[in-house]
C-alpha positions, 0 to 999 in steps of 0.5 A, a space after each residue: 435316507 442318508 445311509 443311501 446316499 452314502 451308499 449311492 456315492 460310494 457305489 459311483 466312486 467304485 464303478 469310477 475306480 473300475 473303469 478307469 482300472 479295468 479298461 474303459 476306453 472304446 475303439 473310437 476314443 482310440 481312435 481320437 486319442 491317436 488323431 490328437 497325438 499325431 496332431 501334435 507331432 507326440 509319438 510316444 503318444 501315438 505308439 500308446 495307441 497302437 497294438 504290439 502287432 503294430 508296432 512290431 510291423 512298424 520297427 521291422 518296415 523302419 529297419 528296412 529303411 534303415 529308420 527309428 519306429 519314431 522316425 518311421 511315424 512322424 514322417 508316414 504322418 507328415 505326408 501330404 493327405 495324411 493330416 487333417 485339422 478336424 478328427 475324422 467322422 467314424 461310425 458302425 463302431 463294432 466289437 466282437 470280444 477283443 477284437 473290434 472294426 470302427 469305420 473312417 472317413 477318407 476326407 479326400 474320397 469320402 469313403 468310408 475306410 474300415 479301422 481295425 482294433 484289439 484289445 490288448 491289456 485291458 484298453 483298445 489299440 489300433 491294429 493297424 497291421 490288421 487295418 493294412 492287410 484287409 486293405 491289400 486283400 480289398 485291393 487283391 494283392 496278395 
């Protein structure tokens, strides 16, 4: 009896060490993880959260503005409507291999704004040159 629950423990330490090594966060952890650091105004840790796709976008639309990604950042996220001081509801998280779509709710139209995510490196990251191209196509812009 004593043997399992050695056993039993040891099994749950390991499960433990295999999550937190291969990965165990979910599209809408992401999510929150990037709503807190935008909330305290931490850009380092909203560029954690965001996929490379992303970020590449980002330096090349600071560039043209003649802005630092970090820059670009805090002021895309200091802009009136941008900021909340409650983490948005989410649902329908869905994910489809490495990539996945999390659903938002706009608090000023109460909408619901699908997000979306890839996996990249074992964790998910907003895609969020993804999440504004299917919202120009929703649009019809080209």
């Amino acid at each position: 009896m004593k043997n399992s629950k050695v056993f039993f423990a040891a099994t749950l330490v390991l499960f433990a060490f295999a999550a937190c090594k291969f990965g165990s966060s979910s599209p809408a952890a992401t999510f929150k993880t990037f709503y807190e650091a935008q909330k305290k105004k931490d850009v380092e840790g909203m560029k954690k959260t965001l996929s490379k796709s992303s970020l590449a976008m980002m330096e090349k639309a600071a560039k043209d503005q003649k802005k630092t990604v970090d820059q670009a950042l805090t002021e895309g996220f200091e802009s009136p409507g941008a900021k909340t001081d409650k983490v948005p509801e989410t649902r329908n998280e869905k994910i489809d291999g490495d990539n996945a779509t999390l659903e938002v709710q706009n608090e000023e139209t109460k909408k619901w704004d699908k997000v979306y995510f890839v996996k990249e490196d074992k964790d998910w990251k907003i895609a969020l040159d993804k999440t504004i191209e299917e919202m120009f196509k929703q649009l019809g812009t080209p």
